[in-house]
TIZA-401613 format. One line per 4 residues: number of its first residue (from 1); their letters; for each residue x, y, z of N, C-alpha, C. Coordinates in Angstrom, 1 decimal. Layout:
<sites>
NUM = A = X,Y,Z,X,Y,Z,X,Y,Z ~ ...
</sites>
This chain:
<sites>
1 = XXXX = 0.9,-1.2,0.0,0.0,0.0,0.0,0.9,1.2,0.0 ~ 0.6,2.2,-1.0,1.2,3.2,-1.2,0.6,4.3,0.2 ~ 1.7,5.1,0.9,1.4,6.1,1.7,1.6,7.3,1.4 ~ 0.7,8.2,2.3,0.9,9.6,1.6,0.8,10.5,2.8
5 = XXXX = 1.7,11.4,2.4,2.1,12.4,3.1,1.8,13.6,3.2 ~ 1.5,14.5,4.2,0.6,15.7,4.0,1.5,16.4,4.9 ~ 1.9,18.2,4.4,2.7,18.8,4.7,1.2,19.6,6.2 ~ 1.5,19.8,7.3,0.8,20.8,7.8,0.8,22.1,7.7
9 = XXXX = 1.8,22.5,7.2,1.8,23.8,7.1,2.3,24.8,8.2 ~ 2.1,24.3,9.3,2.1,24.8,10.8,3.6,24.6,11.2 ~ 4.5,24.0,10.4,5.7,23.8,10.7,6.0,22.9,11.6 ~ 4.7,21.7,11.3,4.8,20.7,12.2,5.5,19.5,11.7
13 = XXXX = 5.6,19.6,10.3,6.2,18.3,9.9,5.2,18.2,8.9 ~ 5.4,16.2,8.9,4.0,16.1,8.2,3.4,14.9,8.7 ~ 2.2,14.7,8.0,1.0,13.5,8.7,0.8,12.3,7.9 ~ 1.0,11.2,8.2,1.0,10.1,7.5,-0.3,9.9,7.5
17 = XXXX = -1.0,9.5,5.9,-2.7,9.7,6.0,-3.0,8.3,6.4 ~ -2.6,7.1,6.5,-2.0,5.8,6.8,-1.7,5.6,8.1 ~ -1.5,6.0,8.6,-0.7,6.2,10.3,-1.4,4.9,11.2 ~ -1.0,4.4,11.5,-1.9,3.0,12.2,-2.5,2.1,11.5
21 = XXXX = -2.9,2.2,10.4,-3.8,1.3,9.5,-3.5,-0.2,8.6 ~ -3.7,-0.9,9.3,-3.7,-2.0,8.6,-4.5,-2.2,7.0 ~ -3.5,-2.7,6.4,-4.5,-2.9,4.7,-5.0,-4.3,5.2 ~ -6.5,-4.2,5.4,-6.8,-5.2,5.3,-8.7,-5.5,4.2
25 = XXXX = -9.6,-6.4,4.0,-10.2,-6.2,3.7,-11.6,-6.4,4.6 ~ -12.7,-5.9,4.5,-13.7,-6.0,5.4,-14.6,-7.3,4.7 ~ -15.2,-7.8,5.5,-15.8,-9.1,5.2,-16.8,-8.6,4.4 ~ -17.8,-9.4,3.8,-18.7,-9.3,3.1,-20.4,-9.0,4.4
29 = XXXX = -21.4,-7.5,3.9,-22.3,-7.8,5.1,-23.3,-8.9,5.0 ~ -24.2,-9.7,6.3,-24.8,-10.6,5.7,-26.2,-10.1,5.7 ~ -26.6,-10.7,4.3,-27.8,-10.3,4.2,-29.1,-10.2,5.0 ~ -29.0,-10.9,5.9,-29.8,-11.3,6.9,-30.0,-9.9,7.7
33 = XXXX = -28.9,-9.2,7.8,-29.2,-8.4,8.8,-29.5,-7.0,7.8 ~ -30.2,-7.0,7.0,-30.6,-5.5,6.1,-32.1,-5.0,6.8 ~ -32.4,-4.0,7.0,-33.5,-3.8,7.3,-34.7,-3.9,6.1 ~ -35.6,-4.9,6.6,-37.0,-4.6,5.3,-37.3,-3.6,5.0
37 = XXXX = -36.7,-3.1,3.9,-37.1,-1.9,3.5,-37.3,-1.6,1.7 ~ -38.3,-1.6,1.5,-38.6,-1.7,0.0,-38.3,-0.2,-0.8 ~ -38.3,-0.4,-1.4,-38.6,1.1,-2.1,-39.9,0.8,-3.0 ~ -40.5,2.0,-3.0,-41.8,2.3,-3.7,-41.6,2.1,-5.4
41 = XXXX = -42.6,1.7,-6.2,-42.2,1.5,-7.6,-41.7,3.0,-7.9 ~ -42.4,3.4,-7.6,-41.6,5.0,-8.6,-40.2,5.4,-8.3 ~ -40.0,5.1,-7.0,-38.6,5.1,-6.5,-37.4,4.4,-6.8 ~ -38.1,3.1,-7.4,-37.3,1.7,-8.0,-36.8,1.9,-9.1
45 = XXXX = -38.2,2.2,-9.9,-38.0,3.0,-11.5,-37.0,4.0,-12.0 ~ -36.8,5.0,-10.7,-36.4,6.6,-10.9,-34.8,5.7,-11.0 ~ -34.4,4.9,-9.8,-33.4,4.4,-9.6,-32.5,3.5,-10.6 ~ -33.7,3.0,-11.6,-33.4,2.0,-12.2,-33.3,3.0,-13.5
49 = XXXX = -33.7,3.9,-14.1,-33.2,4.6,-15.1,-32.3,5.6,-14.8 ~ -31.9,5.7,-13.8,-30.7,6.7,-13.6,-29.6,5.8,-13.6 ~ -29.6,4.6,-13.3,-28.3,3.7,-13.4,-28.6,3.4,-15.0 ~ -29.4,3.3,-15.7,-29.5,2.7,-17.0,-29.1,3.8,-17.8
53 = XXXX = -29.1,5.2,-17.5,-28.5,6.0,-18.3,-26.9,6.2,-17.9 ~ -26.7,6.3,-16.6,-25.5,6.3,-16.5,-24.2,5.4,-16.8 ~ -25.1,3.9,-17.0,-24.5,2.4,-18.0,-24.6,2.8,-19.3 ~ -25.0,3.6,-19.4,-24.7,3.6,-21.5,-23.9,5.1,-21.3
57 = XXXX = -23.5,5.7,-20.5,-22.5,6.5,-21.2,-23.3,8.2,-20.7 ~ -24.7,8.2,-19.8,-25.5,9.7,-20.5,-25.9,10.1,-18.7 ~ -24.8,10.5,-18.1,-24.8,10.9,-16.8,-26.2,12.0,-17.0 ~ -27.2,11.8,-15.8,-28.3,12.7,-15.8,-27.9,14.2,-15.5
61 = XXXX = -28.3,15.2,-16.0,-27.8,16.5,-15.5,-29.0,16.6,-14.6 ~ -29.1,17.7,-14.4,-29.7,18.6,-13.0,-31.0,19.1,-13.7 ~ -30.8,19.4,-14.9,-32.4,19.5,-15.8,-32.7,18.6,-16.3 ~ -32.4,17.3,-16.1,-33.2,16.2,-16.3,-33.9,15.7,-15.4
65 = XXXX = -33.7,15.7,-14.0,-34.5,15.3,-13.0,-35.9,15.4,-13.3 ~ -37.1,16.5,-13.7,-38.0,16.5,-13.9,-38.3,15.4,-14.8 ~ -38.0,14.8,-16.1,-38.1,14.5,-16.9,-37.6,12.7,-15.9 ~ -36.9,12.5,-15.9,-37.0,11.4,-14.9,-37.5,11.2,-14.0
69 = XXXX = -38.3,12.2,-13.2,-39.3,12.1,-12.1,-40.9,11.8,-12.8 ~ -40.8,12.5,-14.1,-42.4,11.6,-14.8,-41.7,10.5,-15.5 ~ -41.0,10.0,-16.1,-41.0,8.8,-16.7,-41.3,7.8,-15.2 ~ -40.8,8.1,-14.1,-40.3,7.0,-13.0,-42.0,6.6,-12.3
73 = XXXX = -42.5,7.6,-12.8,-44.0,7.7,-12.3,-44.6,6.2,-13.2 ~ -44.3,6.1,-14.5,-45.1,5.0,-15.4,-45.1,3.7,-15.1 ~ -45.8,3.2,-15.3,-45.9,1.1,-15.4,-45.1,0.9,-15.7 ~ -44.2,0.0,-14.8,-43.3,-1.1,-15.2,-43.3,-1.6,-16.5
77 = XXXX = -43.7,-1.8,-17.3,-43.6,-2.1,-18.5,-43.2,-1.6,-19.6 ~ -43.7,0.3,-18.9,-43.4,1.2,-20.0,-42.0,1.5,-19.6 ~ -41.6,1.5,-18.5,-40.3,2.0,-18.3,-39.4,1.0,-18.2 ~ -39.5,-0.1,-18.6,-38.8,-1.3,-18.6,-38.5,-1.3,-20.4
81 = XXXX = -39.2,-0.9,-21.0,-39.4,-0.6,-22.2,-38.3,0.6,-23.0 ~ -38.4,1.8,-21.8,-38.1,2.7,-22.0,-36.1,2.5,-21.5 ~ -36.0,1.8,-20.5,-34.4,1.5,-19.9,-33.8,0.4,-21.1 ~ -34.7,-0.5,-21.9,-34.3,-1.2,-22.3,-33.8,-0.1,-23.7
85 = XXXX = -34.4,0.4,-24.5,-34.4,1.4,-25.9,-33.1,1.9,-25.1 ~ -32.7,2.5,-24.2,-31.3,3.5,-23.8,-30.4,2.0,-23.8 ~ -30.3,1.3,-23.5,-29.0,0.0,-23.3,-29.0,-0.3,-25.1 ~ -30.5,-0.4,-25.6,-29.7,-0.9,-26.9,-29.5,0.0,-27.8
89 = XXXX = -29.2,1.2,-27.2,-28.8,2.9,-28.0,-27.5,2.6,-27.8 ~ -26.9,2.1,-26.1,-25.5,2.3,-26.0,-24.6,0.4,-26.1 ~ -25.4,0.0,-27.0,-24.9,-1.4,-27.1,-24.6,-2.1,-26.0 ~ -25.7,-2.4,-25.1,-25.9,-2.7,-23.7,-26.7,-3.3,-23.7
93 = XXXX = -27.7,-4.3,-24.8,-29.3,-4.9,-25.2,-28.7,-6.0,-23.5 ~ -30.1,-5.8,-22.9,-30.5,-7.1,-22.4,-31.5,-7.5,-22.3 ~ -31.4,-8.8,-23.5,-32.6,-9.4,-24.3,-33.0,-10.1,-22.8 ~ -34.6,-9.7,-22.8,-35.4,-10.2,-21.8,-35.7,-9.7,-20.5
97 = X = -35.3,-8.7,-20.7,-35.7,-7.8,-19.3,-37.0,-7.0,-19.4
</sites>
């Protein structure tokens, strides 16, 4: 593990950003312990086309939210419809979803 050094400025030296820290990795969490917590379809939807734009390449701007807040509003079907047309725009088809 590479360390890194940070000047304080205070004429104190400097700060090892690393200082105590073992590299190690954290275990995986178990699923058991997640709280039941669903999200709402339109919530699922909003979430599910913001990752499907941001997998083909088309990060949402800040004036898009409206326009993603009514599509996220529609039937599963239409917006399953509508995530699938953006993956097979960015050569990302996933036949059967």
């Amino acid at each position: 593990m590479t360390h890194t050094t940070f000047d304080t400025g205070f004429g104190l030296g400097s700060l090892d950003a690393f200082a105590g820290l073992d590299d190690y990795l954290l275990p995986a969490p178990d699923a058991r312990d997640r709280l039941p917590y669903l999200l709402s379809p339109a919530d699922q939807h909003r979430v599910d086309l913001h990752s499907a734009l941001t997998a083909a390449g088309i990060p949402p701007r800040a004036g898009d939210t409206p326009a993603i807040d009514v599509l996220s509003l529609l039937d599963a079907t239409t917006v399953s419809a509508v995530i699938r047309w953006v993956e097979c725009g960015s050569g990302r088809d996933r036949t059967g979803w």
